[in-house]
Predicted model as a PDB file, atoms N, CA, C, CB and O in Angstrom, pLDDT in the B-factor column:
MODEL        1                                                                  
ATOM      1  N   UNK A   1       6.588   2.895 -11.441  1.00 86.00           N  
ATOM      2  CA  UNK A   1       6.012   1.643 -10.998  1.00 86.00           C  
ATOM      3  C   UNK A   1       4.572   1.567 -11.505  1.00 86.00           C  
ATOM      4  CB  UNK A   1       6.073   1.515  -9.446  1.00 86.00           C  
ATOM      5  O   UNK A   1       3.750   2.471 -11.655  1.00 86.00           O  
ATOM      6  N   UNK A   2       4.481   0.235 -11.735  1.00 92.00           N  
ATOM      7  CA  UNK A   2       2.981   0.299 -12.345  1.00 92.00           C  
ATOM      8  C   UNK A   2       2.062  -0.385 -11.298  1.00 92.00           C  
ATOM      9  CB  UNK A   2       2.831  -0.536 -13.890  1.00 92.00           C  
ATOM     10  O   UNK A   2       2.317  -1.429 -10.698  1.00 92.00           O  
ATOM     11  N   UNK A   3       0.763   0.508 -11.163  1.00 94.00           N  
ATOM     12  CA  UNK A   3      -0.060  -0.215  -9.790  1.00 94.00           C  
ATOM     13  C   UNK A   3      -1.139  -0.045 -10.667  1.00 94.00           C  
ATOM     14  CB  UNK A   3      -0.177   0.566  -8.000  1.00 94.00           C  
ATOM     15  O   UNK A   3      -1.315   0.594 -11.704  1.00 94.00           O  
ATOM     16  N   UNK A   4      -2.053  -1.056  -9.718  1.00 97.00           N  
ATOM     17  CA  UNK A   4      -3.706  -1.332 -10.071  1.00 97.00           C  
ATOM     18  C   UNK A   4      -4.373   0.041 -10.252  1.00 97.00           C  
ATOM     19  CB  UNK A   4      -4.595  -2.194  -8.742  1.00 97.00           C  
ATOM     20  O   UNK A   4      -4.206   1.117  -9.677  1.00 97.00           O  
ATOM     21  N   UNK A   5      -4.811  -0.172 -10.787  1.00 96.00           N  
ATOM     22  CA  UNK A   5      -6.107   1.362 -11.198  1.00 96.00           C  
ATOM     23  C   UNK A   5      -6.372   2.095 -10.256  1.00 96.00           C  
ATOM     24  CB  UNK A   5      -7.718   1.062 -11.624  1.00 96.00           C  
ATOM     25  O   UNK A   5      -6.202   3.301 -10.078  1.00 96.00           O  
ATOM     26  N   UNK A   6      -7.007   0.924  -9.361  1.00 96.00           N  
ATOM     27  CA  UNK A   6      -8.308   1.134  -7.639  1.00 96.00           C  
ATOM     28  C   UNK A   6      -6.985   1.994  -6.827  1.00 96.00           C  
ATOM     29  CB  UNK A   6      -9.000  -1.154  -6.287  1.00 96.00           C  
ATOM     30  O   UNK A   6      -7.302   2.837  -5.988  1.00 96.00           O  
ATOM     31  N   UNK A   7      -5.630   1.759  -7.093  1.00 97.00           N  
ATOM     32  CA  UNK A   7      -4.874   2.533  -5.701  1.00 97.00           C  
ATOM     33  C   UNK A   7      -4.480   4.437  -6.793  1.00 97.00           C  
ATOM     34  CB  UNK A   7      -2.620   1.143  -4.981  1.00 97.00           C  
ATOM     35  O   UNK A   7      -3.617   4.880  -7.551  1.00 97.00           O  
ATOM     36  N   UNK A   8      -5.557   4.824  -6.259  1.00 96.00           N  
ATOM     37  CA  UNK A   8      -5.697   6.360  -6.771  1.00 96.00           C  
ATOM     38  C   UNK A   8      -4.725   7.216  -5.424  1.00 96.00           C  
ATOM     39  CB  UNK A   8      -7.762   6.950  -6.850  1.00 96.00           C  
ATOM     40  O   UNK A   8      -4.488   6.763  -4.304  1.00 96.00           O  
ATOM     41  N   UNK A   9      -4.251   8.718  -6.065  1.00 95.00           N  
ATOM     42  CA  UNK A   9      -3.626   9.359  -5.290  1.00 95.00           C  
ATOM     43  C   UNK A   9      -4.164   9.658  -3.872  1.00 95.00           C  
ATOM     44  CB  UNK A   9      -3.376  10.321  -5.925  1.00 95.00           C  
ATOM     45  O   UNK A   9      -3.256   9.864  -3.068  1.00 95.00           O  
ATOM     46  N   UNK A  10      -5.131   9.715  -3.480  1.00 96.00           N  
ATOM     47  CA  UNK A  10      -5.943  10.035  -3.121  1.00 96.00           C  
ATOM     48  C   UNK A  10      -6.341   8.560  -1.942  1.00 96.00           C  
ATOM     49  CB  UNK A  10      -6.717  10.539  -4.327  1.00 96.00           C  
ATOM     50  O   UNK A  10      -6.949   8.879  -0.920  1.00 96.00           O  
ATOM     51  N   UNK A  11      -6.100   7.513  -2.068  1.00 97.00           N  
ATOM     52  CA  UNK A  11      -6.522   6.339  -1.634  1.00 97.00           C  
ATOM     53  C   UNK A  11      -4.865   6.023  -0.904  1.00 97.00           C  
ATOM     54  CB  UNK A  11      -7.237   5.245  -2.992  1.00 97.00           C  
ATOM     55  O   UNK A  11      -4.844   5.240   0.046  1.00 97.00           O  
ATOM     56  N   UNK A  12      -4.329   6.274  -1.092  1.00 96.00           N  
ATOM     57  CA  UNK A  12      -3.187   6.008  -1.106  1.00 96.00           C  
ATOM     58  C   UNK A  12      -2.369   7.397   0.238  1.00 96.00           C  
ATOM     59  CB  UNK A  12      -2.784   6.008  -2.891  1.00 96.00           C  
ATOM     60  O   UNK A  12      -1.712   7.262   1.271  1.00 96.00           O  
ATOM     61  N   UNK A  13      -2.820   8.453  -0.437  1.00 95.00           N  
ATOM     62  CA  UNK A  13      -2.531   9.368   0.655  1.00 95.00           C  
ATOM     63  C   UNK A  13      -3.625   9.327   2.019  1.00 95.00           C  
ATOM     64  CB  UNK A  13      -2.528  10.835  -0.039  1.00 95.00           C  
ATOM     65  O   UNK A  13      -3.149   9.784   3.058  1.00 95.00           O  
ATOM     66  N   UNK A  14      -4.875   8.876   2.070  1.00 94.00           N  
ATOM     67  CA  UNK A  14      -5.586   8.815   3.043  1.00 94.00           C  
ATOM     68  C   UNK A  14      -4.608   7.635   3.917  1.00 94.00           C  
ATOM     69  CB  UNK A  14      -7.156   8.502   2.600  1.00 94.00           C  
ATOM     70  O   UNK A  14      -4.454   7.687   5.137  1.00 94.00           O  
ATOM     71  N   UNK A  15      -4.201   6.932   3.323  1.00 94.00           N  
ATOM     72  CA  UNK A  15      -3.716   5.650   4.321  1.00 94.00           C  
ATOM     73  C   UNK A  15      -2.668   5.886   5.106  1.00 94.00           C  
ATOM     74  CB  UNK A  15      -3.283   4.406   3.614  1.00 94.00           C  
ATOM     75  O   UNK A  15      -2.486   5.450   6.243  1.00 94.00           O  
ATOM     76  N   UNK A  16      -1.563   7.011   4.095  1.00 94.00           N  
ATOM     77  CA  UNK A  16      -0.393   7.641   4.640  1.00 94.00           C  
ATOM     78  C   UNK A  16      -0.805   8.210   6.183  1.00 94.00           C  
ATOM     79  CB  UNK A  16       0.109   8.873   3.577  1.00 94.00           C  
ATOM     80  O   UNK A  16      -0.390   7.767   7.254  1.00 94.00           O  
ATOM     81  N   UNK A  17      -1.859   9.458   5.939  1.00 92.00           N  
ATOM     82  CA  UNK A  17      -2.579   9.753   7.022  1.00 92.00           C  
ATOM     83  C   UNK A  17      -2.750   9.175   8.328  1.00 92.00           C  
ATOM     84  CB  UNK A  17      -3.485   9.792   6.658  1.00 92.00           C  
ATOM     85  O   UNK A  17      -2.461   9.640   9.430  1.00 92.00           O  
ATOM     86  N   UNK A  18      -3.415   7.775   7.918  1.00 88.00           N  
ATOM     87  CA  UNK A  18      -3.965   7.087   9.011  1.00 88.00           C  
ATOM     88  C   UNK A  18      -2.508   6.480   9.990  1.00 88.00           C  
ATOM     89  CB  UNK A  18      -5.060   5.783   8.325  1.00 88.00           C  
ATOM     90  O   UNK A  18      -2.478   6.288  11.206  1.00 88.00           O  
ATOM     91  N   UNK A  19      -1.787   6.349   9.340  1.00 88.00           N  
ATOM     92  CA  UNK A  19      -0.695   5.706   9.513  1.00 88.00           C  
ATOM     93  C   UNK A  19       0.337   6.417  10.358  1.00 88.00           C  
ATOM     94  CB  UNK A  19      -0.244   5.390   8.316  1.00 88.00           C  
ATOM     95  O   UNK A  19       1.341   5.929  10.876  1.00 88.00           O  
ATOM     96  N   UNK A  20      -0.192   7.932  10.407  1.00 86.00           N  
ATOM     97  CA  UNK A  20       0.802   8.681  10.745  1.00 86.00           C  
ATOM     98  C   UNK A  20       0.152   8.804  12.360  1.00 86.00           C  
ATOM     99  CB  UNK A  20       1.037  10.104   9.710  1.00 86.00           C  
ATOM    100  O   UNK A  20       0.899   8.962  13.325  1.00 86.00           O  
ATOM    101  N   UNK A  21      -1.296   8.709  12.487  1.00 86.00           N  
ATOM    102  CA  UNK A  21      -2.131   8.970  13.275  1.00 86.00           C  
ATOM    103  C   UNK A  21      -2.150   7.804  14.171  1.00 86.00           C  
ATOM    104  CB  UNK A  21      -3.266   9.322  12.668  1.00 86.00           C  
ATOM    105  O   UNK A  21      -2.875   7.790  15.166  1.00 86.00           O  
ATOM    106  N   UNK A  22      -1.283   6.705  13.815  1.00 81.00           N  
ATOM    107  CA  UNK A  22      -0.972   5.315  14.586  1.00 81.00           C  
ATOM    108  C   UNK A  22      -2.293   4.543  14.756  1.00 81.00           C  
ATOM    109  CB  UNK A  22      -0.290   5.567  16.142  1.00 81.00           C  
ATOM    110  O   UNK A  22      -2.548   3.832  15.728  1.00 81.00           O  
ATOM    111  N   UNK A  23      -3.333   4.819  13.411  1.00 69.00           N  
ATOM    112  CA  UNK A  23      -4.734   4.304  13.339  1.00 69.00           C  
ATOM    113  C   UNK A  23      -4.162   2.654  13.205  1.00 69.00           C  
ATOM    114  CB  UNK A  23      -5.809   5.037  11.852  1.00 69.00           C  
ATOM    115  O   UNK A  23      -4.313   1.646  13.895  1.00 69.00           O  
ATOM    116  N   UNK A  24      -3.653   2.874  12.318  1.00 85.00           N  
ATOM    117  CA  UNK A  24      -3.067   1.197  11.876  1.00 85.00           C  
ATOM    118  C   UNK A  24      -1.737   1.505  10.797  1.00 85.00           C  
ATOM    119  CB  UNK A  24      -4.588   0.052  10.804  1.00 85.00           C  
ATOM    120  O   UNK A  24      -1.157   2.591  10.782  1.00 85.00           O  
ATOM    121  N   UNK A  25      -1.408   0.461   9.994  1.00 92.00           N  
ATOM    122  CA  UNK A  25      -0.022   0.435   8.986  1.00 92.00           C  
ATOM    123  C   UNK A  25      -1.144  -0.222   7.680  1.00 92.00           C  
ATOM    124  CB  UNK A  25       1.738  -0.939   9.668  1.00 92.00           C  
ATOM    125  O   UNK A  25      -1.493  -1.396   7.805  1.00 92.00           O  
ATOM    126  N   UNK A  26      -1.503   0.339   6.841  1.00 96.00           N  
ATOM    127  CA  UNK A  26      -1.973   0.076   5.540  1.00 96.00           C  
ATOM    128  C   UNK A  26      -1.127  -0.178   4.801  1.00 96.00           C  
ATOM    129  CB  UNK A  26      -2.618   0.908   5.001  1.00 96.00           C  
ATOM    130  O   UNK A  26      -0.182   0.608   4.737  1.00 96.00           O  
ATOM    131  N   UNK A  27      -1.138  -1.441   3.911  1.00 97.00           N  
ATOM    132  CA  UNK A  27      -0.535  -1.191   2.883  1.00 97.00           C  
ATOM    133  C   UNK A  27      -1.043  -1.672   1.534  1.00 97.00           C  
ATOM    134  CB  UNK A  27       0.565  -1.568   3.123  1.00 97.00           C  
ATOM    135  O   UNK A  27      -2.265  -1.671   1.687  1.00 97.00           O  
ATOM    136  N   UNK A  28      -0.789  -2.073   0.324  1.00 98.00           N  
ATOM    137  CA  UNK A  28      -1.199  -2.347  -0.467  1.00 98.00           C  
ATOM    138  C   UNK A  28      -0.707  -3.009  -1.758  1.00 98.00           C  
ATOM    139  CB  UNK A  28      -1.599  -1.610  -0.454  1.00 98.00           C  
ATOM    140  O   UNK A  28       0.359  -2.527  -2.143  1.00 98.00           O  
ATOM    141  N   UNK A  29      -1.295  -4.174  -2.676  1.00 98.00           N  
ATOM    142  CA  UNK A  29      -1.175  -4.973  -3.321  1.00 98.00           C  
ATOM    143  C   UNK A  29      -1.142  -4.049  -4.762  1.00 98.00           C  
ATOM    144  CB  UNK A  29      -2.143  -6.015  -2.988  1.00 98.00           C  
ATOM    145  O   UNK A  29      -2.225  -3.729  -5.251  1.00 98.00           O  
ATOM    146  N   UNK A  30       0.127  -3.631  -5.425  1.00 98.00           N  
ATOM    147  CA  UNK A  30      -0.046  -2.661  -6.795  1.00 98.00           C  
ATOM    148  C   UNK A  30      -0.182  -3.939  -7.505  1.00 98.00           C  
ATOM    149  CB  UNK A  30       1.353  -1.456  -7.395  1.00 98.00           C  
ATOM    150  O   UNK A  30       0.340  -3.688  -8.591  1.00 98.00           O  
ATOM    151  N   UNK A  31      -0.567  -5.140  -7.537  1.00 98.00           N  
ATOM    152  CA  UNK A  31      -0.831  -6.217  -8.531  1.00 98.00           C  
ATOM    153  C   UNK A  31      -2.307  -6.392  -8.691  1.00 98.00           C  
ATOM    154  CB  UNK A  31      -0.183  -7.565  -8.111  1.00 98.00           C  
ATOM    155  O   UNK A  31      -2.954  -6.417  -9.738  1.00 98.00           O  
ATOM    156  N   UNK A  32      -2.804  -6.533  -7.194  1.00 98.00           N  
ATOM    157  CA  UNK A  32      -4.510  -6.494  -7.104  1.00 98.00           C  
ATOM    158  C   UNK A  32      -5.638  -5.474  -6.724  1.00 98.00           C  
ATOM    159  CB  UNK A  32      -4.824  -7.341  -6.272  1.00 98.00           C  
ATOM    160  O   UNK A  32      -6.867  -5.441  -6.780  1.00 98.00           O  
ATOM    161  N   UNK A  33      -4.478  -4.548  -6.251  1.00 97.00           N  
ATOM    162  CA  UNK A  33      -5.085  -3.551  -5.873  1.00 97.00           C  
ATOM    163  C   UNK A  33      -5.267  -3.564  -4.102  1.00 97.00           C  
ATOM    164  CB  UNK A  33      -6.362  -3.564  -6.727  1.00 97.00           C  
ATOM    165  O   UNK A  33      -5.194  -2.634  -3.297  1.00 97.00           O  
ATOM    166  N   UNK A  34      -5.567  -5.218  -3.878  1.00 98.00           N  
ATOM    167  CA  UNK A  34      -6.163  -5.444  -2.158  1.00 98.00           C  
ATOM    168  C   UNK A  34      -5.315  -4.747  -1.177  1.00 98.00           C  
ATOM    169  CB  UNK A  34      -6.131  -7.140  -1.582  1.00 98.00           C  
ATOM    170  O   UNK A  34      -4.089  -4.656  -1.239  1.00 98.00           O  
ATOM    171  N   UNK A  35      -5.929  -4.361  -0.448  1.00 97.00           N  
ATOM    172  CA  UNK A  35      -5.518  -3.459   1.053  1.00 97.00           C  
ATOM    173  C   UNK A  35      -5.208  -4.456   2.108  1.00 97.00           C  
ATOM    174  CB  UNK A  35      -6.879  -2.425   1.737  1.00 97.00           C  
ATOM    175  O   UNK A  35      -5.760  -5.551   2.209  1.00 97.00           O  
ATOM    176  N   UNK A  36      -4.254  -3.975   2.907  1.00 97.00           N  
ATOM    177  CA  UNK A  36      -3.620  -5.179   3.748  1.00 97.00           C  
ATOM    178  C   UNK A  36      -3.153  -4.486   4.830  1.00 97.00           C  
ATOM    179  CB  UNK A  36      -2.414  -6.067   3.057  1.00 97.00           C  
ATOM    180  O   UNK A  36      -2.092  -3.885   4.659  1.00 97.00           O  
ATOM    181  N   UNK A  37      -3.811  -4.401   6.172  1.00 95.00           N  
ATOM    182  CA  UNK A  37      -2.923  -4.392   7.616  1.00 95.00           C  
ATOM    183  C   UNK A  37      -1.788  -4.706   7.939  1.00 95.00           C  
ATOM    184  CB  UNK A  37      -3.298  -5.004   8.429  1.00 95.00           C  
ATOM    185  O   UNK A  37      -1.178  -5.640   7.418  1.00 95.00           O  
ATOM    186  N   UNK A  38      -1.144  -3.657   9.237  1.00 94.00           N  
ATOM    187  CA  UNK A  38      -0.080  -4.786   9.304  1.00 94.00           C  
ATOM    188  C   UNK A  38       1.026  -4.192   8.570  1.00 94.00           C  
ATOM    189  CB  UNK A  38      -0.533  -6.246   8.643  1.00 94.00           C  
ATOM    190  O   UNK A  38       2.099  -4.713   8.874  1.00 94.00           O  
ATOM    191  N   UNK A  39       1.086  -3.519   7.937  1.00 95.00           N  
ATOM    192  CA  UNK A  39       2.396  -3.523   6.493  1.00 95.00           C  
ATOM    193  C   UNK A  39       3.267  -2.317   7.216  1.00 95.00           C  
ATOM    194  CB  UNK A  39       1.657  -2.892   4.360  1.00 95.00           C  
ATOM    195  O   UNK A  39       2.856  -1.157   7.234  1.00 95.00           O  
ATOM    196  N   UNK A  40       4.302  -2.659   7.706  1.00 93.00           N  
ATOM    197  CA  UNK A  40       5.627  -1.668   7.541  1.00 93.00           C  
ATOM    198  C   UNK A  40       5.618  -1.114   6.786  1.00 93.00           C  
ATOM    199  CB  UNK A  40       6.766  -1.988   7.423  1.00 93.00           C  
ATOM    200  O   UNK A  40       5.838  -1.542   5.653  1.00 93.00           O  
ATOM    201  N   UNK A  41       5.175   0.961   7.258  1.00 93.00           N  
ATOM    202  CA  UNK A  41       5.450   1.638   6.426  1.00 93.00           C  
ATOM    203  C   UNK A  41       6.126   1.550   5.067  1.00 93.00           C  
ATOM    204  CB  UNK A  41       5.820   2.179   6.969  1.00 93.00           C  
ATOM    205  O   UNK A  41       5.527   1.829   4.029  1.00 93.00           O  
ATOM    206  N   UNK A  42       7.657   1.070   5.117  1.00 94.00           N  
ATOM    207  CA  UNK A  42       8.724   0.766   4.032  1.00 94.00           C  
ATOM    208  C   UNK A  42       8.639  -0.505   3.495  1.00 94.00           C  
ATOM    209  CB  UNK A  42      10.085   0.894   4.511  1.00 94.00           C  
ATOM    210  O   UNK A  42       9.261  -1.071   2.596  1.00 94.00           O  
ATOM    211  N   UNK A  43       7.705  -0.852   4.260  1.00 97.00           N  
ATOM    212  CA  UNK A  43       7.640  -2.383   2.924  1.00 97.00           C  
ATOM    213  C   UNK A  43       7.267  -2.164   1.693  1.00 97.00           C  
ATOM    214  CB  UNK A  43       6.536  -3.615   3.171  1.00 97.00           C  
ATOM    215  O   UNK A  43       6.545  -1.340   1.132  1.00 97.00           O  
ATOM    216  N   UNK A  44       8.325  -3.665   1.168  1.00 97.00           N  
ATOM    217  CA  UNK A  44       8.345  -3.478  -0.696  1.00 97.00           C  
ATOM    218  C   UNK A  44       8.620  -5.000  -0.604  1.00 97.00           C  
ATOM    219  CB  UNK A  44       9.851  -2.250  -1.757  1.00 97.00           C  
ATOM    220  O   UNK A  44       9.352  -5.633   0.157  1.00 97.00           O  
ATOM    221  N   UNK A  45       7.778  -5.407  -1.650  1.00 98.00           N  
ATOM    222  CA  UNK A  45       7.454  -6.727  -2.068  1.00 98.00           C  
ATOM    223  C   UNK A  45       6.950  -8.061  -1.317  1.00 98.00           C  
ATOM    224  CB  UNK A  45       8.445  -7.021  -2.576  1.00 98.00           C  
ATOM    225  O   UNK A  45       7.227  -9.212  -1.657  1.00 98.00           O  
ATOM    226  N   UNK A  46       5.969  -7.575   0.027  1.00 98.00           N  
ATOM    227  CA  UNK A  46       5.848  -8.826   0.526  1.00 98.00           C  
ATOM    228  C   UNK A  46       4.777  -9.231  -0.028  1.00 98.00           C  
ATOM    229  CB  UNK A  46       5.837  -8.968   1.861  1.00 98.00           C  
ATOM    230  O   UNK A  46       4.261  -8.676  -0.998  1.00 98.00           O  
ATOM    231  N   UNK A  47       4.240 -10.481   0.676  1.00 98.00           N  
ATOM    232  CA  UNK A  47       3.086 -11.642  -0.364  1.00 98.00           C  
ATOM    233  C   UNK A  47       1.813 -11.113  -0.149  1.00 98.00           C  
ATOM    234  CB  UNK A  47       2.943 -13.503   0.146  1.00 98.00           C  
ATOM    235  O   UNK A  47       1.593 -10.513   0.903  1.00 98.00           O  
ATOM    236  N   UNK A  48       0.876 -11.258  -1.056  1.00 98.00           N  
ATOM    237  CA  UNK A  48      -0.361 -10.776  -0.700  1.00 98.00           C  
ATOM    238  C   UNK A  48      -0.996 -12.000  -1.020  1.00 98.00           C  
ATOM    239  CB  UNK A  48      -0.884  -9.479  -1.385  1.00 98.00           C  
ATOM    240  O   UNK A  48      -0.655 -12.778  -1.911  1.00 98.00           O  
ATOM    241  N   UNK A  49      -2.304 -12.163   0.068  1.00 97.00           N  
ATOM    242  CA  UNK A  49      -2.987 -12.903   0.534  1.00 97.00           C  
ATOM    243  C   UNK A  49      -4.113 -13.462  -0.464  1.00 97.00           C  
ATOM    244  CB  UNK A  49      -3.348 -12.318   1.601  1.00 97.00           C  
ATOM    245  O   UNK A  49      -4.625 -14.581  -0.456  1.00 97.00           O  
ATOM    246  N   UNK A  50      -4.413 -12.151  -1.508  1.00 97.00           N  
ATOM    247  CA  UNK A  50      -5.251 -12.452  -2.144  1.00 97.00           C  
ATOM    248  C   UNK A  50      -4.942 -13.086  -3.819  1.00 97.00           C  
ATOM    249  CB  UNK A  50      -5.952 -11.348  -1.964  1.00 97.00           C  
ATOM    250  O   UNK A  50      -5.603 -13.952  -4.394  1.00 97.00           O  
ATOM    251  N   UNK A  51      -3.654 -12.298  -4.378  1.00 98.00           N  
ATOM    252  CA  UNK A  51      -3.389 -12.869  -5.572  1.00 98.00           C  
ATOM    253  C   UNK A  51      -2.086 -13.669  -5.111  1.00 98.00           C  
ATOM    254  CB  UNK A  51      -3.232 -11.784  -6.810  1.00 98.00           C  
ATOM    255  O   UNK A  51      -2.143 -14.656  -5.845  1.00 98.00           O  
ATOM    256  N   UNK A  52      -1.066 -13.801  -4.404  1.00 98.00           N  
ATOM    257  CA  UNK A  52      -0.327 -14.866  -3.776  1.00 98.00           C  
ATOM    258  C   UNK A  52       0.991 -14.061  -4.721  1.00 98.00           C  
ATOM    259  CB  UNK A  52      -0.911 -16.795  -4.073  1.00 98.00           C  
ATOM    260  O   UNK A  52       2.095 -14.606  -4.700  1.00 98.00           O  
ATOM    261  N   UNK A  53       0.835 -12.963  -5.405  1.00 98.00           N  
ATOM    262  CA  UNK A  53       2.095 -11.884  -5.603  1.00 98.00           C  
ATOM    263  C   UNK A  53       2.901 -11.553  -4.971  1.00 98.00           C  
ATOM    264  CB  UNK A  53       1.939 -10.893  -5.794  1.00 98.00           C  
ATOM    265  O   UNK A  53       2.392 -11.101  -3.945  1.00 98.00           O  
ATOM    266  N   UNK A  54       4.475 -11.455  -4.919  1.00 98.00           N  
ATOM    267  CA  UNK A  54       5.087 -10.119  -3.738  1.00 98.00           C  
ATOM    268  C   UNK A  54       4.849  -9.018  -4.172  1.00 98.00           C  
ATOM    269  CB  UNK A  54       6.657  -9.947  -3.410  1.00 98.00           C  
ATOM    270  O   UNK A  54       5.817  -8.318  -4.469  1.00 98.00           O  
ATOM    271  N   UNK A  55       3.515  -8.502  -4.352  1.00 98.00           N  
ATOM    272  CA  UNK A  55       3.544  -6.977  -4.722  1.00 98.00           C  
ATOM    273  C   UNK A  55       3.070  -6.017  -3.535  1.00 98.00           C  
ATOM    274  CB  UNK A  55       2.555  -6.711  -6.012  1.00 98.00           C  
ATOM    275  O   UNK A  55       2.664  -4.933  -3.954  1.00 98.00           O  
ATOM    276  N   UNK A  56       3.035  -6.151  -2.336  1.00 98.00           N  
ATOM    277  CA  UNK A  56       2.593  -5.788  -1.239  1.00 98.00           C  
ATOM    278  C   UNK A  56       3.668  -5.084  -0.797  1.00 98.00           C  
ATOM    279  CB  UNK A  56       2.117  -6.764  -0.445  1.00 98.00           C  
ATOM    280  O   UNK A  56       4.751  -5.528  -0.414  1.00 98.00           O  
ATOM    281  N   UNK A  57       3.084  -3.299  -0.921  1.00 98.00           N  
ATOM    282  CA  UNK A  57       3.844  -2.184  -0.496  1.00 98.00           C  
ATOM    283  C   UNK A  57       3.250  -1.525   1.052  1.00 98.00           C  
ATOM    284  CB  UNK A  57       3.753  -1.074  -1.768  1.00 98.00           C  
ATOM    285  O   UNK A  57       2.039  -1.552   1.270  1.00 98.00           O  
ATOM    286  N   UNK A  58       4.181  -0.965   2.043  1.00 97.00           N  
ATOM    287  CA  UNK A  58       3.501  -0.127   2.352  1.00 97.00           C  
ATOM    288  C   UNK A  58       3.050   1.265   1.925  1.00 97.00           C  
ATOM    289  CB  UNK A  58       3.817  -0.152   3.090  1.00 97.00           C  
ATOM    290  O   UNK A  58       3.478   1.705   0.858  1.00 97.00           O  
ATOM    291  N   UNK A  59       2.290   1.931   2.608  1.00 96.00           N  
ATOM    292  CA  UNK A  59       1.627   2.709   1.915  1.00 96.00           C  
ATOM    293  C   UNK A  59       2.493   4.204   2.124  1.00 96.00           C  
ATOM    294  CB  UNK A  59       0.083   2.611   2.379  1.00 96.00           C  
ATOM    295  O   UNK A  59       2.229   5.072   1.292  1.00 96.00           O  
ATOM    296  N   UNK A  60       3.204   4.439   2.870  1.00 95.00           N  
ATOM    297  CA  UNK A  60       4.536   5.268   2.702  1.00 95.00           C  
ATOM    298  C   UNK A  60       5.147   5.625   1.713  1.00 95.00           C  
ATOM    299  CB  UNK A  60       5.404   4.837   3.159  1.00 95.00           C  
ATOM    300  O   UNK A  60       5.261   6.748   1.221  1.00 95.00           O  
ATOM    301  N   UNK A  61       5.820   4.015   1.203  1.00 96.00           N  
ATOM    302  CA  UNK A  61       6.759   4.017   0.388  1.00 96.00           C  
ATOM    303  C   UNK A  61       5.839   3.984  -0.853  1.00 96.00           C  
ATOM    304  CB  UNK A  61       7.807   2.920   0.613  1.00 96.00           C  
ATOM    305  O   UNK A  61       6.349   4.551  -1.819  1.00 96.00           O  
ATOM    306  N   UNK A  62       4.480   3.407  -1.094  1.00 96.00           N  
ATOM    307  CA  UNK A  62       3.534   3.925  -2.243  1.00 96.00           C  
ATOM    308  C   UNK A  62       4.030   5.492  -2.363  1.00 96.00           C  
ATOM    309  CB  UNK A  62       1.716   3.769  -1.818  1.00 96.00           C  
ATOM    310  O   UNK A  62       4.588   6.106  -3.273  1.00 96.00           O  
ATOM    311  N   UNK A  63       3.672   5.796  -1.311  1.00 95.00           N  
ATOM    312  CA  UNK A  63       3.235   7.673  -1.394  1.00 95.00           C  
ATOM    313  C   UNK A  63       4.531   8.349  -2.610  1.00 95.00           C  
ATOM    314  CB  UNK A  63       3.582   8.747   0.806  1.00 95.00           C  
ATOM    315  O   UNK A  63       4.247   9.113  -3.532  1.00 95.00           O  
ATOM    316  N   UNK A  64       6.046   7.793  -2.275  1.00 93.00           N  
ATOM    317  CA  UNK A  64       7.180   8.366  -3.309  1.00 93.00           C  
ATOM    318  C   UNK A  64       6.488   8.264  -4.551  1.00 93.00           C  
ATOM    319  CB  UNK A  64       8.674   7.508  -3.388  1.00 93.00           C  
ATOM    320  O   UNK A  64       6.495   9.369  -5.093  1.00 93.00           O  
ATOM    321  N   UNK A  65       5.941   7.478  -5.176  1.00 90.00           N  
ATOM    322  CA  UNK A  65       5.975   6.932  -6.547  1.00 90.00           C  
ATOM    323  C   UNK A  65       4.545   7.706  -7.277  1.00 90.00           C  
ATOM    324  CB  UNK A  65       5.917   5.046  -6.493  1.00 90.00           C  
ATOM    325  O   UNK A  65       4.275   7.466  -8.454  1.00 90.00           O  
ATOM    326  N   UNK A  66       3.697   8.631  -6.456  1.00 86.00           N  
ATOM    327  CA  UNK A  66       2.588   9.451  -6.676  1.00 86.00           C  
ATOM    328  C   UNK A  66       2.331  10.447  -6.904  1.00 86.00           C  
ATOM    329  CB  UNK A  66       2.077   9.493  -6.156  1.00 86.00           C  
ATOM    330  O   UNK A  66       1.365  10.905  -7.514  1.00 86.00           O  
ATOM    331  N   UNK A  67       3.862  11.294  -6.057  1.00 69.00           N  
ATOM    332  CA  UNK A  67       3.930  12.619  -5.790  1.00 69.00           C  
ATOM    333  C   UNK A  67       5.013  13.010  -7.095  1.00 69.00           C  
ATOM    334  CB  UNK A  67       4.452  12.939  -4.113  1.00 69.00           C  
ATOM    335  O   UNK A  67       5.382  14.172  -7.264  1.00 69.00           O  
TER     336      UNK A  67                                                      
ENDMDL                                                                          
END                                                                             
């Protein structure tokens, strides 16, 4: 899968983290890069707010595609 630059291994596993810690549900835009609340772990392809893409993952299912 091809994602934005800005979502590094590292950016991506911190969120996993938070997520696990029931801080919040991160997820993220591999089109714009933008970070987004809210996101079901396993989400894949919903809309993002900022470029109006379905490229909005959660950050879970990011984590497969890193490791």
């Amino acid at each position: 899968m091809k994602m934005h630059p800005s979502l590094t291994r590292k950016k991506i596993l911190a969120a996993v983290t938070r997520s696990h810690r029931g801080v919040d549900y991160p997820g993220f835009c591999v089109n714009c890069g933008a970070a987004h609340d809210g996101i079901e772990p396993d989400a894949q392809h919903y809309r993002c707010d900022e470029c109006e893409h379905d490229q909005v993952f959660g950050a879970e299912e990011l984590s497969f595609f890193i490791i």
